[in-house]
N, C-alpha and C positions, 0 to 999 in steps of 0.2 A: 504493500500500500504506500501511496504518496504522503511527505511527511508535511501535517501542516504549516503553513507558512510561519513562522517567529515571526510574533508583533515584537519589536523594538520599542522600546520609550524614546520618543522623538524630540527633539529641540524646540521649543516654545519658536515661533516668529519675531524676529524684530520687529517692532512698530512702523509701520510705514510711512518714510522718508517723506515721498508723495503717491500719488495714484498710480505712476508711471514705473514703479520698481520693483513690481511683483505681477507676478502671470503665473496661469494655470495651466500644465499639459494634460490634455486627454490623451493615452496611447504608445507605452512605452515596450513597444516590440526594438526596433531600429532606430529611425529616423528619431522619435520620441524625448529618448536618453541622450542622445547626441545634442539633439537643442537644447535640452536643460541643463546640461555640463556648458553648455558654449551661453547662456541664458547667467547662469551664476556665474563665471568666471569675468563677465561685466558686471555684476556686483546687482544681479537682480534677482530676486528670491524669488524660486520657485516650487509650487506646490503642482504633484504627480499623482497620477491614478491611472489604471487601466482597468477593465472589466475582467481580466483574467489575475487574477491574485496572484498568480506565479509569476507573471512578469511584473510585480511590481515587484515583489521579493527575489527576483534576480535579479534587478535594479536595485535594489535596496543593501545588497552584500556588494555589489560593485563600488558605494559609494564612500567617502572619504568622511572621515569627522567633520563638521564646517564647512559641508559642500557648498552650502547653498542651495540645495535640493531637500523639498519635506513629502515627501511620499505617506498618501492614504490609499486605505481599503475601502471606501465608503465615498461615493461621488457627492454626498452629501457633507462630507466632511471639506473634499477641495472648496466648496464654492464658501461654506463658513469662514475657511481659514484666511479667503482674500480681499481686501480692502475692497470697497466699492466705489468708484462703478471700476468690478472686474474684465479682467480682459484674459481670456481662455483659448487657450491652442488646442485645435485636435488635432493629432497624429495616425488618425485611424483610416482602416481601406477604404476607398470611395464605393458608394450608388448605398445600399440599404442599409450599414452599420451607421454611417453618418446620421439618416434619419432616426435611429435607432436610440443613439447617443444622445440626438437634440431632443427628440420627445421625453426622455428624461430629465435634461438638462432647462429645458424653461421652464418649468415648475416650480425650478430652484432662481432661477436667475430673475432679478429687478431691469426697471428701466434703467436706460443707459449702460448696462454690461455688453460687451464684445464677444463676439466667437470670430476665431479667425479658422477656416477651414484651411489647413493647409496639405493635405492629400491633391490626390490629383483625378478631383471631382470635373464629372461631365460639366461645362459651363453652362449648359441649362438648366442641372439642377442646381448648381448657385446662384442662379437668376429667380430659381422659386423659391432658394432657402433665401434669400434677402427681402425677398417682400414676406414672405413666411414671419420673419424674424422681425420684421419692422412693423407689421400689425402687432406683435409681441412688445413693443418699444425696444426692442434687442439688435444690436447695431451687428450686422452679418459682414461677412470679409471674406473673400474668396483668393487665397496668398500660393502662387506658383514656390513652389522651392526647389529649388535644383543646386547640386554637389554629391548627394549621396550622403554614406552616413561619413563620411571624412569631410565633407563639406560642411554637414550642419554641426561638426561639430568645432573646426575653425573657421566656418564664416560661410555660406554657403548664399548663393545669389534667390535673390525674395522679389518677387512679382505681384503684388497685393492690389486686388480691388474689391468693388462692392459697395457697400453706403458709404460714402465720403464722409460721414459724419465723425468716420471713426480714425480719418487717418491722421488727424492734428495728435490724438492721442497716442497710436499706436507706432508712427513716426517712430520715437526716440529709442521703442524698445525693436522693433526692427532692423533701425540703421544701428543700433547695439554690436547684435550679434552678425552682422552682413559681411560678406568680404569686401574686401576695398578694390576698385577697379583702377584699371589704367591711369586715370585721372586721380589715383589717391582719396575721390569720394568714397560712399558706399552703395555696393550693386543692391540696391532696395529703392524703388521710385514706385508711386502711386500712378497705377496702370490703366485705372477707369471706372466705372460704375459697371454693376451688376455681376455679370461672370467675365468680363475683361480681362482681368488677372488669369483667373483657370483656361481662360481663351491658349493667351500669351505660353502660358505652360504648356498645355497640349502641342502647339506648332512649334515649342521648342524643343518637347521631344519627338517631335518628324523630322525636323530639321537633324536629329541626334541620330536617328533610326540610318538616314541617306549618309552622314559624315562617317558612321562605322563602319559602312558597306565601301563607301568607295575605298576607305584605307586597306578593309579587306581584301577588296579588290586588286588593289598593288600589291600588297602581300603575297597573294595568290598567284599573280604573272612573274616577279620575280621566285619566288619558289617551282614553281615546275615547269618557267619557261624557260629563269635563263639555270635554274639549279641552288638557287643559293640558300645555306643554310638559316634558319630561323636570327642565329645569332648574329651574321653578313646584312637580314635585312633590318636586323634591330639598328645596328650601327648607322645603316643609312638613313632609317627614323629619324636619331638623333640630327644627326648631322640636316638632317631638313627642319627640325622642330626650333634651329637655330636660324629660320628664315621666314621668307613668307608665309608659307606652309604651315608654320607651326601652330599647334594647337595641344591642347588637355590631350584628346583622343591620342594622338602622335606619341603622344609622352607614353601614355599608358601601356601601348600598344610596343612599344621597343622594350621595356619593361618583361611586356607580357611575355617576349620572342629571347629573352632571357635567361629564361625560367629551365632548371631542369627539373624533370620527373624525380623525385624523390624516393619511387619504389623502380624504375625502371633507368636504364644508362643514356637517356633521349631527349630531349627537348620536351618540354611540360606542352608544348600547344602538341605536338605529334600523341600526346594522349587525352585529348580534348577532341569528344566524338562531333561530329559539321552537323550539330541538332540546336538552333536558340530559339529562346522563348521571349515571349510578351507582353508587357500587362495590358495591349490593346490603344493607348492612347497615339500611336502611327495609326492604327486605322483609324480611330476619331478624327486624326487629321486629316486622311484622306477625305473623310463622311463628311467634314464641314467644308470643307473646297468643294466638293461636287455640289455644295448645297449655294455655297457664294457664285458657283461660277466659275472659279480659279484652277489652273493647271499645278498640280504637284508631281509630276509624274518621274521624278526621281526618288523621290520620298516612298510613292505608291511601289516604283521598284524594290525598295529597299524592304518597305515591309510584304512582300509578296515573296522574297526570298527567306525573311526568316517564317511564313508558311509555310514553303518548299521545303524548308532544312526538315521540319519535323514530319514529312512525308516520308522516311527514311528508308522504312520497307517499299513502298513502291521504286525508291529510286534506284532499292537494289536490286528491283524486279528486270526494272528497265534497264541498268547497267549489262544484267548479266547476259539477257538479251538481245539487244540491241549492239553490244560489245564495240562500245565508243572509240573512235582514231585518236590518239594523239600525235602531234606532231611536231618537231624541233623551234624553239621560238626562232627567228633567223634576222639577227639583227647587227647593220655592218658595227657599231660602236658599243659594248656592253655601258662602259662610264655614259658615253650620251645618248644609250635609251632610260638609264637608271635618272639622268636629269629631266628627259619628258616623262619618265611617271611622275612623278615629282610635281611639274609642269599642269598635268593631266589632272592629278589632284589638286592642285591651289585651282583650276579652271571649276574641277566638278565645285568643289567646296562654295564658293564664288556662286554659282548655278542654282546649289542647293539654299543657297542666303537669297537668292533671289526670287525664288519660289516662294518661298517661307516671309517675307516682307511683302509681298504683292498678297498674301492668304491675310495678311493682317491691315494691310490697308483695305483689303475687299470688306473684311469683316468690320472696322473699324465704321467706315461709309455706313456700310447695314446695319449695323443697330446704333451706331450716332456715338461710337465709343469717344472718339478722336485720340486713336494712340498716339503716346509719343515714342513714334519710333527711332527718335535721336536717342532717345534715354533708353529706350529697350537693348538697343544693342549696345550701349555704355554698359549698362549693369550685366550683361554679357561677357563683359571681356576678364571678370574675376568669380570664381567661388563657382560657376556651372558647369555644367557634363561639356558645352559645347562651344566654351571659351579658344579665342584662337586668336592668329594676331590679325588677320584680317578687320575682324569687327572694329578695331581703330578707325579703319577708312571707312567701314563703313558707318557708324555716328556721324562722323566728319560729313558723309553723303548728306546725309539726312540730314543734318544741324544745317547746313549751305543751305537746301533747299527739301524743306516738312513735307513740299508739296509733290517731292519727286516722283512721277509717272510709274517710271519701274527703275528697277535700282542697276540691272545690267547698262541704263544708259548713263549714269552717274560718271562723272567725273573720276578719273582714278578708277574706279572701279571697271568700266567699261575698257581701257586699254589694258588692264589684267588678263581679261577676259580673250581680246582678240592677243594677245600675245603669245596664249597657251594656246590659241584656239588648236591650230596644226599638229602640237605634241597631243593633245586628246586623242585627235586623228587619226596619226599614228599608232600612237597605243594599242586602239581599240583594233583597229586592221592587223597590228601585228599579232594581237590575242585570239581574234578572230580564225587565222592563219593557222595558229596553232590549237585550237579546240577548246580555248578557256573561257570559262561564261568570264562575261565581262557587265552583268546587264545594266548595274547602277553608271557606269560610267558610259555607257551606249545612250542612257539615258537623260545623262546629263548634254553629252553630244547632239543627240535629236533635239532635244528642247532647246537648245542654241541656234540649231538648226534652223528651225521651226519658225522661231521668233525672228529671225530675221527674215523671213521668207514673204514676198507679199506676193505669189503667185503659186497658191497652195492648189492641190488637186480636190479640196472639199469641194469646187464648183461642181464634179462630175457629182457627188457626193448628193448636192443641192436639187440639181437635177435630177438625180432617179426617185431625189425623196417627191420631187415633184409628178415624176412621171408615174411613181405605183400607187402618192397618197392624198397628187393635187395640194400639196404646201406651198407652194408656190418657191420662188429664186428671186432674188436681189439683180439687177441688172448691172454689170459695172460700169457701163457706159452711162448709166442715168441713179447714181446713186444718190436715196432720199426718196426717191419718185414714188415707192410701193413697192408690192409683189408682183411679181409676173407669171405666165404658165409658159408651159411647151406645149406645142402644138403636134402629140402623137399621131401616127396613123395606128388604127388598129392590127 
């Protein structure tokens, strides 16, 4: 049998300084404990709970004398022990635990108390919990977090919105614990009303789903194209994470290609089965671009192959039958095709910033957010999964001009782009050549394509939909005038 938890005799609270030096976490699985160690270590007391009493008591043996951390078994105990008007973090899974949590939770909580949701809730249910919460007189927050639990717990990048009521107050305990960006501020800005914030989150992890793929993607063509070991293409990481290119992912990833197996005499990724998993928030991203309008189809690549990955049986239905060619990568300069991957990546990376900023000004326009995408990709450049050095230029875009079209025509930005364009090119032809999926960086290529293209084949497109459903076609020659038909024979 399991042994009961040990209540501990706890430390009375210091009296509160003011209203701004104490918060409540709901949810100490990961993310939870990580905030509330990074939470006290700015000198703000906090009080913890989760609905499973075991993780509070394996939180509770983790913790220091004088953490700064006062851990209850009783949700009714957090809300007594915090000054009012309280302000409460939850740390818990999104869609039905959230609801879950809050219908217990207002019964206890007064006007003017805070709930900051900071999971990574769909943003239309943070659009119902905020009016939900404000018939309540309960001021609701829907707060992006990204770093991980290494981030939240030195400083990890915060994306908060929702009732605006709340952010004069919650301000000081957010830019608290926030990482510092490029600019030596802190990556926490007030993102918008409603679900803005969980928006913002969502497409920043699509944007996260398409930058792993394409690193993968280099990985993949140097390893079985041109042969080189995990540790040869770690080193070239580095050496690129010292340039344009560089980013968090980069870093990680040289790291990772490091790593030996500890039971076996091999590289740690060659025992690391081609299966990843989810939590779904790339496809939300996909689901709210097809809902604005918006092309992400680098993103949609990225996450179509981590479904493919967990097909596994099939694939090795299909391998054994089909029994795939490979073929020698053949390329005149090893050093100067290892500089157009390289190339190819800063292009995709670029492509994939570009998708991901047009899904937020489409959505912005739609529900009347007005993001500030100068400060979105400021508070990007520290403490998140998808920090890189790029995002510098790109704030800079935005800051020049809020009102920029699309971000591929951007100043600085735009001569990136065409710079790499040719090494993408290549890449992809020379992987092609040799039988390596290459799809995220095909896809980054097409959509470059694409956009610059003003003489696309959707007219034939136009026409059949006109010829089988009478939709009618756009005339190019008279654009603005109406629809037109074709005039079939039978």
């Amino acid at each position: 049998m399991a042994k009961k938890p040990v209540r501990r005799p706890k430390p009375a609270l210091r009296k509160a300084r003011s209203r701004t030096d104490h918060i409540g976490i709901i949810g100490l699985a990961t993310m939870g404990p990580a905030l509330a160690l990074n939470f006290a270590s700015h000198g703000i007391h906090v009080v913890g709970w989760d609905y499973d009493p075991r993780l509070t008591h394996a939180f509770e043996n983790r913790l220091r004398p004088k953490s700064g951390v006062h851990l209850v078994y009783q949700l009714s105990e957090l809300v007594q022990l915090l000054p009012k008007p309280r302000t409460i973090l939850l740390m818990i899974r999104s869609g039905p635990p959230v609801d879950s949590v809050l219908t217990q939770l207002y019964s206890l909580l007064d006007t003017g108390d805070i709930v900051i949701d900071g999971g990574n809730s769909d943003f239309k249910d943070t659009e119902r919990r905020v009016t939900e919460a404000g018939s309540r007189g309960v001021l609701y927050v829907g707060c992006g977090v990204s770093g991980g639990e290494k981030g939240a717990l030195t400083g990890p990048s915060l994306m908060p919105g929702g009732n605006p009521e709340a952010w004069p107050r919650i301000k000081p305990l957010l830019e608290a614990v926030a990482a510092r960006g490029s600019n030596g501020k802190p990556c926490c800005c007030w993102i918008g009303p409603g679900g803005a914030g969980h928006f913002v989150k969502t497409v920043h992890n699509g944007m996260e789903y398409g930058m792993m793929q394409v690193i993968a993607e280099d990985y993949d063509i140097m390893r079985r194209g041109l042969g080189m070991t995990p540790a040869e293409i770690a080193q070239v990481f580095e050496k690129w994470n010292k340039g344009r290119v560089g980013s968090y992912l980069l870093e990680l990833s040289a790291k990772i290609l490091h790593l030996k197996d500890p039971e076996k005499d091999r590289p740690m990724i060659d025992s690391i089965l081609d299966v990843a998993g989810q939590k779904g928030t790339g496809i939300e991203t996909i689901l709210a671009a097809l809902n604005l309008g918006v092309s992400v189809s680098i993103i949609g690549t990225a996450v179509a192959i981590r479904l493919m990955s967990k097909r596994r049986g099939e694939r090795e239905q299909i391998h054994d039958v089909m029994k795939p060619k490979r073929f020698p990568l053949k390329v005149a300069s090893r050093p100067k095709f290892i500089e157009m991957l390289g190339e190819a990546l800063h292009a995709a990376t670029l492509l994939i910033f570009s998708q991901g900023f047009r899904q937020l000004q489409a959505a912005s326009a739609e529900y009347g957010w007005k993001l500030p995408l100068a400060e979105i990709a400021q508070l990007w450049t520290g403490g998140c999964v998808i920090r890189c050095a790029c995002l510098k230029d790109i704030a800079a875009a935005y800051l020049r001009e809020p009102d920029l079209t699309h971000l591929m025509v951007a100043d600085g930005i735009r001569e990136e782009i065409l710079r790499c364009e040719d090494s993408l090119a290549e890449v992809i032809a020379a992987a092609a050549r040799a039988r390596i999926p290459k799809l995220t960086l095909s896809a980054a290529h097409e959509y470059l394509l694409l956009m610059q293209d003003t003489d696309l084949p959707v007219n034939l497109v136009a026409a059949q939909r006109d010829g089988f459903g009478n939709h009618g076609f756009f005339r190019a020659d008279r654009m603005g005038s109406g629809l037109y038909h074709l005039s079939l024979d039978d």
